[in-house]
ZAZANU-295905 format. One record per residue: residue in one letter; chain; x negated, y, z of N, C-alpha, C, O in turn. Coordinates in steps of 0.05 Angstrom, whole numbers, always signed. Atoms other than C-alpha are relative to their C-alpha. Layout:
REM ZAZANU-295905
FIMI   residuo   cadena     n_px     n_py     n_pz    ca_px    ca_py    ca_pz     c_px     c_py     c_pz     o_px     o_py     o_pz
FIMI         a        A        X        Y        Z        X        Y        Z        X        Y        Z        X        Y        Z
...
***
This chain:
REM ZAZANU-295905
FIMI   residuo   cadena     n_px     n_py     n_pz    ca_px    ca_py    ca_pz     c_px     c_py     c_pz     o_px     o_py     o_pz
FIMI         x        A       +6      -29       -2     +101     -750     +311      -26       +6      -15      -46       -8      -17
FIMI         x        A      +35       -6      +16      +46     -710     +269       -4      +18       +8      +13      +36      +11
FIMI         x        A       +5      -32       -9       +4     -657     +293      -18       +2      -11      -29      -17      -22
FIMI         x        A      +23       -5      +17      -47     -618     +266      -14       +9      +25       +0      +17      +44
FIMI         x        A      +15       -1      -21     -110     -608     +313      -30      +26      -14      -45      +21      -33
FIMI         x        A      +15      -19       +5     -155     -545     +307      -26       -7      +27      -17      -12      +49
FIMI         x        A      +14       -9      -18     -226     -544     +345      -13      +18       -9      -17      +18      -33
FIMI         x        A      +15      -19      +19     -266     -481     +337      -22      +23      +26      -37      +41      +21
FIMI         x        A      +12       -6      -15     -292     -466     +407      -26       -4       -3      -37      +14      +11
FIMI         x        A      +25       -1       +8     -359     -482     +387      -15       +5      -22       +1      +16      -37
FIMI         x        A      +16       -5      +22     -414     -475     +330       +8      -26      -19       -3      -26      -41
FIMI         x        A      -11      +29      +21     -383     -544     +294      +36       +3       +4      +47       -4      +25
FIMI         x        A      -17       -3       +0     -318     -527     +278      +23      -28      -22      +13      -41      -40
FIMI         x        A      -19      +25      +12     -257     -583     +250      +29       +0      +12      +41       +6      +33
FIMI         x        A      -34       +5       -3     -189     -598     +241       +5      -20      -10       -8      -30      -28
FIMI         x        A      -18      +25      +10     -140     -657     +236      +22       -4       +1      +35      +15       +9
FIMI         x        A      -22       +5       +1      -83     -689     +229       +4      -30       +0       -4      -48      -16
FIMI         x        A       -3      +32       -1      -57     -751     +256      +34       +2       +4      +50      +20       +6
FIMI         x        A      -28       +0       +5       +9     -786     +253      +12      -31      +18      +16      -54      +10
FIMI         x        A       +8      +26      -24      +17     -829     +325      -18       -5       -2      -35      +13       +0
FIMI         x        A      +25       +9       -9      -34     -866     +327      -22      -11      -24      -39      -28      -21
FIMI         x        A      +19       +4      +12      -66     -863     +265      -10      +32      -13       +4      +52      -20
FIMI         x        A      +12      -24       +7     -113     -810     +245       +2       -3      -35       -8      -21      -47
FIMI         x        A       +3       -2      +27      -95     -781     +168      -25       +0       -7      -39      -17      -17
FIMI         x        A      +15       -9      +20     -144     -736     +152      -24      +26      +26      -15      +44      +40
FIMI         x        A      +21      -10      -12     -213     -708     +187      -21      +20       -9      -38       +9      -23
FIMI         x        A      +16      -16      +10     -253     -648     +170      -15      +12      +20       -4      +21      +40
FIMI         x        A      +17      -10      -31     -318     -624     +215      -22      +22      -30      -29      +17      -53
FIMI         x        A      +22      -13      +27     -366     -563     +181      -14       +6      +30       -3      +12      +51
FIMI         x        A      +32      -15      -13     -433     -545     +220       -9      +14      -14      -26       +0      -26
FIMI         x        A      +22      -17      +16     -463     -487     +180       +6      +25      +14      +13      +28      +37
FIMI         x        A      +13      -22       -7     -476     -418     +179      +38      +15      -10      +47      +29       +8
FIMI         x        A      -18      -11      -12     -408     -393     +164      +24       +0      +21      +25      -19      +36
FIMI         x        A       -7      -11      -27     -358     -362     +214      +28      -22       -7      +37      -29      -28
FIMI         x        A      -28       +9       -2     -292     -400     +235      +30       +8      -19      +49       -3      -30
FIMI         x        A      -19      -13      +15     -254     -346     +207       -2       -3      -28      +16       +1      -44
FIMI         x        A      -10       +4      +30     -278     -365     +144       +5      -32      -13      +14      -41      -34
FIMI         x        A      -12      +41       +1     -270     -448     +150      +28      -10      +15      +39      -32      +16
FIMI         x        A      -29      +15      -17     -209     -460     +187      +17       -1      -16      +25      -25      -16
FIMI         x        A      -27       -4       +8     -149     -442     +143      -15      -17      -25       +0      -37      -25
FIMI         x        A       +6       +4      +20     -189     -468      +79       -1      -32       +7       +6      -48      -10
FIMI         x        A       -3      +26      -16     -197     -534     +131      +19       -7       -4      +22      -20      -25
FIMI         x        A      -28       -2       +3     -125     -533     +142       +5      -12      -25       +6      -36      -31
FIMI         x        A      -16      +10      +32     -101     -538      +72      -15      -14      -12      -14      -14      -36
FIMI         x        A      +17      +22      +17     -149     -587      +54       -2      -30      +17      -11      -50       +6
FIMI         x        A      -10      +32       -9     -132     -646     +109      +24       -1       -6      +29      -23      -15
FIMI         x        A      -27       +3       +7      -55     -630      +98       +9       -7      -27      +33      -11      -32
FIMI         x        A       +0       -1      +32      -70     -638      +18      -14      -33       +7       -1      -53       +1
FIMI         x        A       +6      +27       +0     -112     -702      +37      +19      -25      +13      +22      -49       +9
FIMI         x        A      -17      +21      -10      -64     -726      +79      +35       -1      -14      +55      -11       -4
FIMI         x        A      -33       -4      +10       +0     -712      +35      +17       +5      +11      +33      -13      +16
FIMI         x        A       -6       -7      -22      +28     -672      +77      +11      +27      -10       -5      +39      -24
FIMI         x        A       -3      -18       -8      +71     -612      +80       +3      +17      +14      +14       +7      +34
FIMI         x        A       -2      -22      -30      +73     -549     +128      +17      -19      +19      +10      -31      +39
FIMI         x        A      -26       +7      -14     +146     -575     +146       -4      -22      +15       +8      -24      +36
FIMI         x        A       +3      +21      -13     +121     -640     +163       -8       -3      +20       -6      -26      +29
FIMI         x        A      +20       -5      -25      +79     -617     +224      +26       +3      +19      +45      +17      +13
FIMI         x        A       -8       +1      -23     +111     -631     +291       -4      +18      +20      +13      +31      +30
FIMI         x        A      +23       -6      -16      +57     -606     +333      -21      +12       -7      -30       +8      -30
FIMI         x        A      +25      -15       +4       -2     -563     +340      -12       -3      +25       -2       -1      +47
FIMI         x        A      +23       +4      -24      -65     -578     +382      -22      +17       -9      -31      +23      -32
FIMI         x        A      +20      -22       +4     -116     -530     +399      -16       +9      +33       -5      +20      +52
FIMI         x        A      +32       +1      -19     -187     -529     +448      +15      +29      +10      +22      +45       -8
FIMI         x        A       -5      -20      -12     -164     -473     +496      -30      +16      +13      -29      +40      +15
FIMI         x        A      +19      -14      -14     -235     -457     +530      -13      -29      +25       -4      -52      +30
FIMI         x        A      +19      -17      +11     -285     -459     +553      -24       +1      -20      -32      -22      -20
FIMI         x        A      +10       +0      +18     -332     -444     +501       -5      +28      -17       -1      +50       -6
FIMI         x        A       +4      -26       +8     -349     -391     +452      +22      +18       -6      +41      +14      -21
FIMI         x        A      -16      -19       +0     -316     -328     +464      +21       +5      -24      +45       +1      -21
FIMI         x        A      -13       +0      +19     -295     -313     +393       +5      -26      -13      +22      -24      -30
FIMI         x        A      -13      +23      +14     -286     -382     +368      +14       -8      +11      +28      -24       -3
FIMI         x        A      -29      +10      -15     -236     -397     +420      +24      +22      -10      +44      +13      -18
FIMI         x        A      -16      -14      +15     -199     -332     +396      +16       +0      -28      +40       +4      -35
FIMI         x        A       -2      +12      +34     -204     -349     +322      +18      -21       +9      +41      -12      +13
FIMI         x        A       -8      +20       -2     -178     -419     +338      +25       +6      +12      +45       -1       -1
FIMI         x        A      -28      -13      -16     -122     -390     +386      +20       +8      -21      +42       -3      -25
FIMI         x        A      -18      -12      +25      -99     -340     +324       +7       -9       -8      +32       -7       -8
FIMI         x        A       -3      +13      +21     -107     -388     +274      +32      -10       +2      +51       -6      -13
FIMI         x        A      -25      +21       +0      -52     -437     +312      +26      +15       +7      +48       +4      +11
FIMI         x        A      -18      -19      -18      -14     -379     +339      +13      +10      -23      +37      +17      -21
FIMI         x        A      -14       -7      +22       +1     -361     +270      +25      -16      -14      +49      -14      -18
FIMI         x        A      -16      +35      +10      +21     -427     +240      +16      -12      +22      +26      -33      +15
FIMI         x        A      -21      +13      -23      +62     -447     +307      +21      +28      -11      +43      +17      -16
FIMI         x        A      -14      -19       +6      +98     -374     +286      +16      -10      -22      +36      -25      -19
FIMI         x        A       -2      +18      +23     +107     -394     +220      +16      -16       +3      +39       -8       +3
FIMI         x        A       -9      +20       +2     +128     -462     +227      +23      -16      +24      +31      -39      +26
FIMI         x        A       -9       -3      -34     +163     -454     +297       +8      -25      +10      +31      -34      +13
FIMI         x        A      +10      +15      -15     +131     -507     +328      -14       -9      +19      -37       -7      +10
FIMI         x        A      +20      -15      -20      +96     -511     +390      -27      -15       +0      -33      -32      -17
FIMI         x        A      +26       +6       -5      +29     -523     +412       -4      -18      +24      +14      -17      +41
FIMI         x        A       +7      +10      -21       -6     -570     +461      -34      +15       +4      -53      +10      -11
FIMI         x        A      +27      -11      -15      -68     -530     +497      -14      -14       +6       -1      -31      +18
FIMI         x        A       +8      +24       -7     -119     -575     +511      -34      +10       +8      -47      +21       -9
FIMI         x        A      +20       -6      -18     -183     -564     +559      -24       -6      -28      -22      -19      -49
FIMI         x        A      +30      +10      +25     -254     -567     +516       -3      -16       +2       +4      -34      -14
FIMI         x        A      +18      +18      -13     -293     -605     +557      +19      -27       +0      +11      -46      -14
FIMI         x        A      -21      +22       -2     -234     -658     +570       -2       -8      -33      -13      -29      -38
FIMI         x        A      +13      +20      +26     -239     -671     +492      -23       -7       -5      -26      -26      -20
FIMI         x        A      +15      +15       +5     -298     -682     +493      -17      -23       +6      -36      -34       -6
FIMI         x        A       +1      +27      -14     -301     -736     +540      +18      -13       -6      +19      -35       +5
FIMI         x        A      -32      +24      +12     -232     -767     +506      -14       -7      -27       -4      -23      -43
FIMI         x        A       +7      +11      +23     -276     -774     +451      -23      -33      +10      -26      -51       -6
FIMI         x        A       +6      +26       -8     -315     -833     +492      +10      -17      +28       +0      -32      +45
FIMI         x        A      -23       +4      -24     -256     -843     +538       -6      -38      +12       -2      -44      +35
FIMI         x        A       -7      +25       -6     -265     -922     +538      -38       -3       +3      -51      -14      -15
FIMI         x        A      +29       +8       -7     -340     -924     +567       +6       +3      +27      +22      +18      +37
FIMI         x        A       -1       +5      -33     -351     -946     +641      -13      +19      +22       -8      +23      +45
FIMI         x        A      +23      -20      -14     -408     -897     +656      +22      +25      +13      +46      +26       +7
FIMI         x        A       -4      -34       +0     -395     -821     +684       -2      +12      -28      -20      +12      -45
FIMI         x        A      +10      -14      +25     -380     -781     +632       -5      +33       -1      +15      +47       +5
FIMI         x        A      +10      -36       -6     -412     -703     +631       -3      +16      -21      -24      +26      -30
FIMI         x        A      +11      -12      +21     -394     -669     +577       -8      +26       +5       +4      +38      +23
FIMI         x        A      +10      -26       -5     -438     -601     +572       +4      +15      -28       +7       +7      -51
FIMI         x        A       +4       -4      +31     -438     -546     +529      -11      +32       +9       -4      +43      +29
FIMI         x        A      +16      -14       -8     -484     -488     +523       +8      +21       +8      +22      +34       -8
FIMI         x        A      -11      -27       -1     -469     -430     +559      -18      +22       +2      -11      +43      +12
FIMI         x        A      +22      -27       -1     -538     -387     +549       -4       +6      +18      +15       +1      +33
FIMI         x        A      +23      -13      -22     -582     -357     +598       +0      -19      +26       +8      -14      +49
FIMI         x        A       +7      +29      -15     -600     -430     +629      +33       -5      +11      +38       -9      +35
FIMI         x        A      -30      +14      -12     -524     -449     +639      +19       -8      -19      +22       +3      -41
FIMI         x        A      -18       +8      +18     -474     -489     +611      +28       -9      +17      +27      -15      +41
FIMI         x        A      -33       +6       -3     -391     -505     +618       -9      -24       -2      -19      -33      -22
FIMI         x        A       -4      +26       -9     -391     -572     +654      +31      -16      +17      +51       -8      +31
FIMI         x        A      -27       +3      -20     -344     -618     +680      -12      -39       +5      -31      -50       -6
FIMI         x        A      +11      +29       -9     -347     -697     +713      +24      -16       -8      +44       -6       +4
FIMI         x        A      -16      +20       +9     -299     -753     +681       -9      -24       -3      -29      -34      -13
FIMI         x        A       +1      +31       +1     -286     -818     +692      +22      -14       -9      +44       -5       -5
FIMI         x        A      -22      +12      +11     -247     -871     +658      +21      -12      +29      +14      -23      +49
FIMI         x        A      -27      +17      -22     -185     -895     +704      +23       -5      -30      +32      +10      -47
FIMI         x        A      -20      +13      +26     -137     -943     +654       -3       +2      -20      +17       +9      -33
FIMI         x        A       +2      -18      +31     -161     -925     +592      +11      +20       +0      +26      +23      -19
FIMI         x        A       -4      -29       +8     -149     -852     +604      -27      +12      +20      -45       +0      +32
FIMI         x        A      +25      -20      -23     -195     -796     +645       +9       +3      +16      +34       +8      +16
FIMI         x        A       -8       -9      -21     -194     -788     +705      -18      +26      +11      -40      +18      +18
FIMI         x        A      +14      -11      -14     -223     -722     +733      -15       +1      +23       -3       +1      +44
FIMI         x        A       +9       -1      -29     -280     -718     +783      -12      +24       +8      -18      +27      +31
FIMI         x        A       +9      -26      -10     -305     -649     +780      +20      +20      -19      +27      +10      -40
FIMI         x        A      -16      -12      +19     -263     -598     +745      -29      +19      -13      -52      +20       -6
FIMI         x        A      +16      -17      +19     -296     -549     +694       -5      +21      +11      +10      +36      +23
FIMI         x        A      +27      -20      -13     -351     -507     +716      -17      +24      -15      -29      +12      -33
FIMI         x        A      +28      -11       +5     -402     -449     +695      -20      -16      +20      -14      -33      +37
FIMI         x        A      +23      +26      -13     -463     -484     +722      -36       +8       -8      -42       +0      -30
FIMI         x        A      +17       +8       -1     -535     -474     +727      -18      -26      -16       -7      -47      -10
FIMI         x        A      +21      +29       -1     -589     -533     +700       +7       -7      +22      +27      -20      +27
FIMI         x        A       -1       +8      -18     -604     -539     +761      +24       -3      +22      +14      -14      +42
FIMI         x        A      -18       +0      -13     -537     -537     +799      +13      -26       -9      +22      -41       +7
FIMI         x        A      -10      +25      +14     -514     -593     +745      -14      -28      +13       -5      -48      +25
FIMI         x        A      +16      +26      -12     -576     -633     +761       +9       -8      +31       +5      -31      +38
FIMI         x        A       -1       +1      -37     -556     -627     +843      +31       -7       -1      +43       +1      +19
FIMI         x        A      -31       +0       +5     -481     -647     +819       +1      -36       -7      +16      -52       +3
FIMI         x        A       +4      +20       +9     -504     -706     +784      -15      -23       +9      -15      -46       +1
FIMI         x        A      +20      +18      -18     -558     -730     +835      +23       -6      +21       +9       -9      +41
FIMI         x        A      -15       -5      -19     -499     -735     +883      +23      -29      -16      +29      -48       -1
FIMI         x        A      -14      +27       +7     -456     -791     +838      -14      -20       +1      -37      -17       +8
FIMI         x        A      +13      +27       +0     -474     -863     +834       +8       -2      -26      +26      +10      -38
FIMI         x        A       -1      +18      +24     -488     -907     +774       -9      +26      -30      -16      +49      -26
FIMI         x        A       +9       -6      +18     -504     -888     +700      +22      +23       -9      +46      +20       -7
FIMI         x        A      -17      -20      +18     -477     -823     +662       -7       +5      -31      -30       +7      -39
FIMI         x        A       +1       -5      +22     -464     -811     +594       +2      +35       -4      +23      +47       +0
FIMI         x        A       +1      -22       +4     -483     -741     +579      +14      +11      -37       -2       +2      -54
FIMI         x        A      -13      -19      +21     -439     -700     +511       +3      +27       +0       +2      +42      +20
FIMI         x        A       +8      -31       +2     -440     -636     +478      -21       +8       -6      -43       -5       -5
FIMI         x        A      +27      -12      +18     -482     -587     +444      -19      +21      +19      -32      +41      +14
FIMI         x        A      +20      -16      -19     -515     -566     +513      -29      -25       +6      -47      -23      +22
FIMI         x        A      +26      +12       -2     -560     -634     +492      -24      +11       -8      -43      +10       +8
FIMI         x        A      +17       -1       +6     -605     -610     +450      -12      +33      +27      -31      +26      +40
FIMI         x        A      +18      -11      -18     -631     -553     +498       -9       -8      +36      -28       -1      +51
FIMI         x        A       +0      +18      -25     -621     -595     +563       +9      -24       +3      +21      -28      +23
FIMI         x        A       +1      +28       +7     -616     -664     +545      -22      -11      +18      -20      -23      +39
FIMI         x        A      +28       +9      -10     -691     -676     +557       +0       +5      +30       -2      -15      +44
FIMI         x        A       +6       -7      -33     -696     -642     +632      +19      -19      +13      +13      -30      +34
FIMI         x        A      -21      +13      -25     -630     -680     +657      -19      -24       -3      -31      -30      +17
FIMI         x        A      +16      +22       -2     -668     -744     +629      -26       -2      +18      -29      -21      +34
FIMI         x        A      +31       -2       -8     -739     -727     +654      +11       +1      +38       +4      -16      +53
FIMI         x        A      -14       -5      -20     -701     -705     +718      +15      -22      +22      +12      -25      +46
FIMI         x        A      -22      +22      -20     -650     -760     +742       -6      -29      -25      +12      -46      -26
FIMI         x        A      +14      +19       +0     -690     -811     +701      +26      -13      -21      +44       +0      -32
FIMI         x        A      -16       +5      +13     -657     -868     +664      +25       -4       -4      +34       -7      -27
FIMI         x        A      -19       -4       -5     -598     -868     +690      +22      +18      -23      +43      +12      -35
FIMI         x        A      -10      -23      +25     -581     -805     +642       +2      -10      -32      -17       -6      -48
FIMI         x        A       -4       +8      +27     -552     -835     +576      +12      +29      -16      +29      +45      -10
FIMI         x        A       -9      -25      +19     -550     -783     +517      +20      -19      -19      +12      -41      -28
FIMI         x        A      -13       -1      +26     -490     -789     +467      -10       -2      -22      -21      +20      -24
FIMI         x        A       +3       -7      +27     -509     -800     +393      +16      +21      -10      +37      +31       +0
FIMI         x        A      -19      -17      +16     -488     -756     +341      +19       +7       -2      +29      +30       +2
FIMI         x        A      -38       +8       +6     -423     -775     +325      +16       -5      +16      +39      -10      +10
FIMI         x        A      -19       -4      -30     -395     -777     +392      -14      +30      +23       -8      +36      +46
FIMI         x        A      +15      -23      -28     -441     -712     +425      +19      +32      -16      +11      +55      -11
FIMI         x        A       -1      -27      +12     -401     -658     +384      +35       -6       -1      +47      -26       -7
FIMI         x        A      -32       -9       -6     -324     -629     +396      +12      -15      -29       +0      -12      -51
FIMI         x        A      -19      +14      +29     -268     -672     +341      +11      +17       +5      +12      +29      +26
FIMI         x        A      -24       -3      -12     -216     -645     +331      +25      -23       -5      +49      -18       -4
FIMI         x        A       -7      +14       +0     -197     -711     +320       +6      -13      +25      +27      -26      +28
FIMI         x        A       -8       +3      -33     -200     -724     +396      +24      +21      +14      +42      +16      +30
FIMI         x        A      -23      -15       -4     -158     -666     +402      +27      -13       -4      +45      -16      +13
FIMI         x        A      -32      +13       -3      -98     -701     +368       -1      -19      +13      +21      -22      +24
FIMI         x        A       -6      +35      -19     -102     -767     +404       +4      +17      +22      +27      +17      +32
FIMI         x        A       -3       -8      -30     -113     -728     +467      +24      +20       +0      +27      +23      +24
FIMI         x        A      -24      -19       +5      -49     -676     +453      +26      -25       -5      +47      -25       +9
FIMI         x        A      -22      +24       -4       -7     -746     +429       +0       -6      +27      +22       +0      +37
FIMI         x        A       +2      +21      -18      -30     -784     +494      +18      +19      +25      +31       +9      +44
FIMI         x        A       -8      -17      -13       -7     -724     +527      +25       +1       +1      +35       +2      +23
FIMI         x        A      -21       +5       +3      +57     -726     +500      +14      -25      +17      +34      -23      +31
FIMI         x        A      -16      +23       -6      +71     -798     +515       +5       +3      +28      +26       -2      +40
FIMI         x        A       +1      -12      -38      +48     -773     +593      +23      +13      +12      +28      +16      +36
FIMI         x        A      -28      -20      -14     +113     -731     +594      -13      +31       +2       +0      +48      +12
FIMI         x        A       +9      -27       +3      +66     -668     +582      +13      +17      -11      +16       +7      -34
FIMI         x        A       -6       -8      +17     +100     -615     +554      -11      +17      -19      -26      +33       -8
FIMI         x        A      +20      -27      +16      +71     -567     +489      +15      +27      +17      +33      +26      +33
FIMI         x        A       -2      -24       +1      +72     -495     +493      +11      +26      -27       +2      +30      -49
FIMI         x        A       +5      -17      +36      +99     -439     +445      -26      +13       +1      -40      +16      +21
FIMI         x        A      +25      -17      +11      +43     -401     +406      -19      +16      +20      -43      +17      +28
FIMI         x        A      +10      -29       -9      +49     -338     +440       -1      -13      +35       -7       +6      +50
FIMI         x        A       +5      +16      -31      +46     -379     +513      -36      -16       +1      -42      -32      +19
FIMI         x        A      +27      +20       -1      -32     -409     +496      -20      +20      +18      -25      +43      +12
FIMI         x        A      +19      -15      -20      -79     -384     +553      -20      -16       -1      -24      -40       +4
FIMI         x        A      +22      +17       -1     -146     -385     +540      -25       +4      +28      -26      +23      +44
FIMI         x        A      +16      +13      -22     -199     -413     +590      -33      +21       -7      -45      +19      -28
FIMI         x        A      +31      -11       +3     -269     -367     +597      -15       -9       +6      -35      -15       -6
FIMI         x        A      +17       +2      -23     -292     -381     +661      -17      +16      +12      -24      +13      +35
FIMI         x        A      +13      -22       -2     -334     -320     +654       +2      +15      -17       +4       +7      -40
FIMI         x        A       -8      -25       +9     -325     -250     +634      -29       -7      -25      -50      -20      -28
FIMI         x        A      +14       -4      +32     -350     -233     +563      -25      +17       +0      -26      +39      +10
FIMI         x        A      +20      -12       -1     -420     -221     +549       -7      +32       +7      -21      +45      +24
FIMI         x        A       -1      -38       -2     -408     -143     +533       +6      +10      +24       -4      +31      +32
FIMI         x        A      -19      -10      -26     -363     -139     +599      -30       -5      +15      -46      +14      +14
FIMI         x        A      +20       -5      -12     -421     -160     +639      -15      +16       -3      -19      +32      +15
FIMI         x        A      +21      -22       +5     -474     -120     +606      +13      +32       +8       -3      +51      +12
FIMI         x        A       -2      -26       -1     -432      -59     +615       +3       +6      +33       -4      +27      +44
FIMI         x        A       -3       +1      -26     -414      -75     +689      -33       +0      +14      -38       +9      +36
FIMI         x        A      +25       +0      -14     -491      -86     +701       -8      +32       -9      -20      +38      +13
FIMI         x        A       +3      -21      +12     -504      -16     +669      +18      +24      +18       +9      +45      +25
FIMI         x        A      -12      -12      -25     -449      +11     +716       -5      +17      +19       -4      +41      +24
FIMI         x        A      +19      +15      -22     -484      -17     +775      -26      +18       +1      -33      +32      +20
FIMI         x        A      +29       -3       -6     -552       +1     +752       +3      +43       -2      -14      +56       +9
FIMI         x        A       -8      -23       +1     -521      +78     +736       +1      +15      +33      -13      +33      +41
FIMI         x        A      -11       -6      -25     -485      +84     +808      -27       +3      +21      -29      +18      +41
FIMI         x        A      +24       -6      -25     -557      +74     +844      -13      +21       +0      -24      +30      -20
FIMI         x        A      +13      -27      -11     -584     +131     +879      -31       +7      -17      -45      +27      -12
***
């Protein structure tokens, strides 16, 4: 089976394509432009590395939430188009869950975070059971501090992932001591190379995909604007 794997929920956006259990072709951009304008240009440039045509695609994998508002949208479209198109379905696949399938075979706790602004980030608690994850907390909005009082509460060492290190990296460390292992680089940031393994593995699970127009995405919390206008409401309605 080959699928192609979109991530775009965050500020490091990438696509792939693997074919069972070997990964073709890998593309990750971190810069300053927008999804909308790297994804499709992504696309046709691992399917060209990997010698590959449209027709050949099986499958489509794609980061459902949570994460950034419009980059989960973008990413949604993108595959919503190309599953149209190529009328093939999709496998939906949790954020946070890739990004602990990206160090699926470590012993520790694994916590991936990811920033969710105004001191909070989209958390969740995974542990390996058989060489796969096993869930111990499901996916969260979350506090610093509610994380830290989440994490003081497990035993043994955790591996912290995600791009909610660099602004809270240091406090969980300073905090719950050494215990708190940070991710390097190259394992702290969304694949979407973990995507396809984790969308195959899924398959072999008896999981089934989804069509296009069936992908529901994950918030967890109402959209910046929605709040601000509901607090504005609120602050209207008082006497």
């Amino acid at each position: 089976m080959i699928v192609l794997a979109i991530e775009a929920s965050a500020q490091v956006a990438s696509v792939a394509v693997q074919r069972d259990e070997m990964l073709m072709a890998e593309q990750m951009i971190n810069g300053k432009l927008t999804h909308s304008e790297t994804l499709m240009p992504m696309v046709q440039s691992v399917m060209c590395q990997a010698e590959l045509e449209p027709n050949d695609l099986d499958m489509l994998a794609v980061t459902v939430g949570p994460g950034s508002f419009t980059g989960l949208r973008i990413g949604a479209a993108t595959v919503k188009g190309l599953a149209l198109g190529l009328d093939i379905p999709v496998m939906p696949l949790p954020t946070l869950e890739v990004l602990a399938y990206g160090a699926v075979l470590a012993d520790e706790l694994l916590v991936p975070i990811m920033d969710a602004r105004r001191g909070q980030v989209y958390a969740a608690l995974y542990r390996r059971k058989d060489d796969a994850l096993g869930c111990v907390q499901e996916a969260a909005v979350l506090t610093v501090e509610d994380l830290i009082q989440r994490l003081g509460e497990q035993e043994g060492p955790c591996v912290v992932l995600g791009d909610g290190i660099p602004p809270y990296g240091e406090r969980l460390r300073e905090t719950l001591g050494p215990r708190v292992k940070v991710a390097p680089p190259h394992l702290r940031y969304l694949r979407a190379g973990a995507a396809a393994a984790l969308a195959l593995a899924h398959c072999r699970e008896g999981m089934l995909p989804v069509r296009g127009d069936d992908i529901e995405l994950v918030y967890l919390r109402k959209p910046q604007a929605e709040r601000e206008r509901e607090a504005r409401l609120q602050r209207e309605a008082l006497p």
